[in-house]
C-alpha positions in Angstrom: 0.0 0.0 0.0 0.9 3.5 -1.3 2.4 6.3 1.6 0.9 9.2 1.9 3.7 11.7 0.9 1.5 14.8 -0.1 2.8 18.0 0.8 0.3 19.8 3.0 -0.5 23.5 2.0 -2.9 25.1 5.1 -3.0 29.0 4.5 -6.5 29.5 5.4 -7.6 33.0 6.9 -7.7 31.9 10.7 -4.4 30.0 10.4 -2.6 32.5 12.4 -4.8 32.1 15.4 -5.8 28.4 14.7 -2.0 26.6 14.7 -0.6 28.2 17.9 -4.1 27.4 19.5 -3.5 23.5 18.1 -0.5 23.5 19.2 -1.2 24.5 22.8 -4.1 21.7 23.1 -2.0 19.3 22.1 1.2 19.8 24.4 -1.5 20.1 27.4 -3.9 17.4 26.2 -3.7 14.5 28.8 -2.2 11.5 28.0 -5.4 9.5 27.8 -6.9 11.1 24.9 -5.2 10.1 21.8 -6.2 11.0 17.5 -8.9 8.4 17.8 -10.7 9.8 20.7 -10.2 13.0 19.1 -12.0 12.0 15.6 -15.2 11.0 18.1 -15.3 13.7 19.8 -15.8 15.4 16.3 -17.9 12.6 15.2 -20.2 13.4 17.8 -20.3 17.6 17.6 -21.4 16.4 14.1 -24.1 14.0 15.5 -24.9 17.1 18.3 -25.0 20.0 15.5 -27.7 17.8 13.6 -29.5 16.4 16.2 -30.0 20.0 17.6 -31.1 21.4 14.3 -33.9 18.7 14.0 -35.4 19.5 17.8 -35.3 23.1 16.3 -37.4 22.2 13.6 -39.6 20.4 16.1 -40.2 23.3 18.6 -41.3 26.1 16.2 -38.2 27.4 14.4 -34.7 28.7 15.4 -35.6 32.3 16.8 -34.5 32.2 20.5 -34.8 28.2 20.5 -31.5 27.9 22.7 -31.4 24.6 20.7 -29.8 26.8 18.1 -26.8 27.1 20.7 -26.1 23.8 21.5 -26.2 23.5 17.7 -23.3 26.0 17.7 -21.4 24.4 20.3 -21.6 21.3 18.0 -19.5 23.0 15.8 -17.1 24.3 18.6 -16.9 20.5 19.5 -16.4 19.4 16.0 -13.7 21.6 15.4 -11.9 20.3 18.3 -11.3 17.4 17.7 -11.4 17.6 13.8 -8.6 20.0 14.0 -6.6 18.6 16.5 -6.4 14.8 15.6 -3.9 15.1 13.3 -2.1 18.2 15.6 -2.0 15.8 18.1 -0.4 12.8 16.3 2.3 14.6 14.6 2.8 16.5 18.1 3.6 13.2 19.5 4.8 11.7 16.5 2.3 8.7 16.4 1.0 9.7 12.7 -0.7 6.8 10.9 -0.4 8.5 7.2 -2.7 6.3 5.5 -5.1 5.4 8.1 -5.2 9.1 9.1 -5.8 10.4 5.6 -8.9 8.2 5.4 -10.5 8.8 8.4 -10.0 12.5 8.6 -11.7 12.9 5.3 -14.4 10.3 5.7 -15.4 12.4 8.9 -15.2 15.6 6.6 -17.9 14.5 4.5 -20.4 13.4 7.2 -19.8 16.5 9.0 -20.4 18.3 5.4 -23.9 16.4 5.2 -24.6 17.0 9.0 -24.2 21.0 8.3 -25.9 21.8 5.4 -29.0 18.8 6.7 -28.9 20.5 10.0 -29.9 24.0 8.1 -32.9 22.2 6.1 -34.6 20.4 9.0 -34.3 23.4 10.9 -36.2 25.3 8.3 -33.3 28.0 8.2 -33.5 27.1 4.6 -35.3 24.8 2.0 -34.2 21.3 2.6 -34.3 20.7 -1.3 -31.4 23.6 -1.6 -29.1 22.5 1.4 -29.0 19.0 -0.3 -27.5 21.0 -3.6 -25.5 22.3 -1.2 -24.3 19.4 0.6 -24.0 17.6 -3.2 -21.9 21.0 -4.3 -19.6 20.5 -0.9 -19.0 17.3 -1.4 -18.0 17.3 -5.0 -15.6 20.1 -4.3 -14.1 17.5 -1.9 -13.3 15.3 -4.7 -11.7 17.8 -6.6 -9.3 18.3 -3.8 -8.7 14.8 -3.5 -8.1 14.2 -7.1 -5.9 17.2 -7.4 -4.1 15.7 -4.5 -3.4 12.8 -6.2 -2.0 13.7 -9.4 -0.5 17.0 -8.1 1.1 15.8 -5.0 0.2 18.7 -3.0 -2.7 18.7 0.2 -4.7 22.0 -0.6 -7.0 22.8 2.5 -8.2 25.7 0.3 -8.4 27.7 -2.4 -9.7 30.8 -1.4 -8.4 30.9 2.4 -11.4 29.2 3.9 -11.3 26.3 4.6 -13.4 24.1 7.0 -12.7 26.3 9.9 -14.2 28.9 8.5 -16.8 27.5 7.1 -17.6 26.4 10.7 -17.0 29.8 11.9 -19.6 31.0 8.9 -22.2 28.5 10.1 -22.0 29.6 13.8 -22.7 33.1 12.9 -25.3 32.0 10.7 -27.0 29.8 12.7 -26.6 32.9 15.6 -28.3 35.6 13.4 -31.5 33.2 12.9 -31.4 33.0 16.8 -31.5 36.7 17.2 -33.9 37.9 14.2 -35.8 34.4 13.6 -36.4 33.7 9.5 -37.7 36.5 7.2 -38.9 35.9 3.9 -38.2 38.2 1.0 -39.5 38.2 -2.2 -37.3 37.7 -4.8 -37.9 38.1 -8.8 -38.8 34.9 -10.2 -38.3 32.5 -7.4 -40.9 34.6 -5.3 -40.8 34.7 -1.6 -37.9 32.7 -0.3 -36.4 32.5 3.3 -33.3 34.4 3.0 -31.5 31.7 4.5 -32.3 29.6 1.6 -31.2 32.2 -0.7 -27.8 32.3 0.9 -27.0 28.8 0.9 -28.5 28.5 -2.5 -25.4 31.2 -3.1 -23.1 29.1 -1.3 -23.9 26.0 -3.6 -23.5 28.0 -6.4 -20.5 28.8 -5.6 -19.4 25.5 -4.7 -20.3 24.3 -8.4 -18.4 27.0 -9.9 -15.4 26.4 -7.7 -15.9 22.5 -9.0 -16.0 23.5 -12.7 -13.6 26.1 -12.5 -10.9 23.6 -10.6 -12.1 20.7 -12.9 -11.1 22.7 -15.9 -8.3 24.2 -14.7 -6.5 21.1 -13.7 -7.5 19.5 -16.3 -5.7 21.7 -18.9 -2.5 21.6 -16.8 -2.2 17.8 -16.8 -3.3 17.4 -20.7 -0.2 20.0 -21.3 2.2 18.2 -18.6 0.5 15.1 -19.8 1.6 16.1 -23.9 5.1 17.3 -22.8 5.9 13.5 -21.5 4.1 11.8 -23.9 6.4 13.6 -26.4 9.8 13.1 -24.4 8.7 9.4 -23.9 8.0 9.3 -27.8 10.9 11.0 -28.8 13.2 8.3 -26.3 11.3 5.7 -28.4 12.2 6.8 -31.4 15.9 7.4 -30.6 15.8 4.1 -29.2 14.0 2.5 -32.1 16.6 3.9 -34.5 19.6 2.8 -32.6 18.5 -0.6 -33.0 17.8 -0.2 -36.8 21.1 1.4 -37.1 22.9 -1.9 -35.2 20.6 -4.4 -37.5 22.3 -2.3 -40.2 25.8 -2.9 -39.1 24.7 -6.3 -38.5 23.7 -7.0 -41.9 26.2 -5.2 -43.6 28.7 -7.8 -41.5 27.2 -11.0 -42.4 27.0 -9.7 -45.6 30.7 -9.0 -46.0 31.5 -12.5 -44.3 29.5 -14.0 -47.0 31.4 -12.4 -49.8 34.6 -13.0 -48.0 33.7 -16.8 -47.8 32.4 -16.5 -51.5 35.8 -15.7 -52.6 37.3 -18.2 -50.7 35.0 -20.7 -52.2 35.8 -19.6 -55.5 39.7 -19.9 -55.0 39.5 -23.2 -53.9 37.6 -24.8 -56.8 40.4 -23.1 -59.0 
């Protein structure tokens, strides 16, 4: 099995405050609580953040539903130990590359589905439009993934956010439909829409672009890295192939002068 050997690039907006914070967890973190423990606890801020939402739902909607907080603390939790997992391992060195990589982003994905589920059966926002979302999220997550693999470089993001922010933009979010309630709007053409489903039927479209913009982009970098070795790897074949025609040459032209040699000798003889 393969090593992960990707070079990690992390320059996301909160970096500065978010490393020296990871790194402080982890040298006091007790010596009980290891990676694993640490991907449960974020497991289960995912599991909090949408249970929360659904009791929101339940109860008449998110204005001053203090539901809507624990909701946010879900994300508080998540983040903990999302982030620090991996922190943690390396601070200890006790990284599992492989078995790391895999996890980390399995748990990425359900805490994607989680979020933008947590929104719809909340009523924040259309439940149809959060599952665009959620579908736009995820297929930006492949894109990383795939340019990781062909590009050998781990980009946490594009834009500098990455999934701290975006945890950061759902708290405040979830917060301003805790303090004002939902307001519909009307809207040309799509008529009167809660304006949280307008905004995270922005954010999906944004996700889509960023996953056809990346999708292109990469794609016309590898055909033209992709073309330059096709044509050095031609270019050796050819050399090579004509080396070996000019050595069947020689070879022929050899046995060929043996043949008259021994031809003439022949011809001696019988005089």
């Amino acid at each position: 099995m393969k090593e992960q050997t990707e070079v990690r690039k992390n320059d996301i907006l909160l970096g500065p405050l978010e490393r020296p914070a990871l790194q402080w967890f982890a040298r006091n973190m007790p010596a009980w609580i290891d990676s694993d423990t640490l991907t449960i606890i974020g497991i289960l801020g995912s599991l909090l953040t949408l249970a929360s939402f659904v009791i929101v739902g339940r109860t008449g909607g998110p204005l001053k539903n203090y539901w809507v907080l624990i909701a946010c603390f879900g994300y508080v939790l998540n983040w903990f130990g999302d982030s620090l997992d991996g922190t943690l391992a390396r601070y200890r060195h006790m990284e599992r590359p492989n078995y790391g990589y895999f996890i980390d982003h399995s748990v990425d994905g359900f805490t994607a589905v989680c979020m933008f589920l947590g929104f719809g059966f909340a009523g924040i926002s259309r439940l149809d439009v959060t599952l665009v979302a959620a579908i736009g999220y995820l297929l930006m997550m492949i894109t990383v993934f795939l340019k990781t693999k062909v590009t050998g470089v781990f980009e946490m993001t594009t834009i500098k956010l990455g999934p701290t922010e975006m945890r950061l933009i759902a708290i405040i979010f979830s917060l301003i439909n805790y303090f004002i309630g939902i307001k519909y709007v009307n809207y040309p053409l799509i008529g009167s829409q809660a304006y949280g489903t307008v905004v995270i039927a922005c954010i999906a479209l944004i996700l889509f672009v960023y996953y056809l913009v990346e999708t292109v982009r990469i794609s016309i970098k590898l055909e033209k890295f992709d073309a330059e070795k096709l044509a050095h790897r031609k270019a050796k074949e050819a050399k090579k192939l004509a080396k070996a025609e000019l050595k069947l040459q020689k070879a022929d032209a050899k046995a060929a002068k043996k043949k008259k040699k021994h031809a003439v000798e022949v011809a001696s003889h019988g005089e």
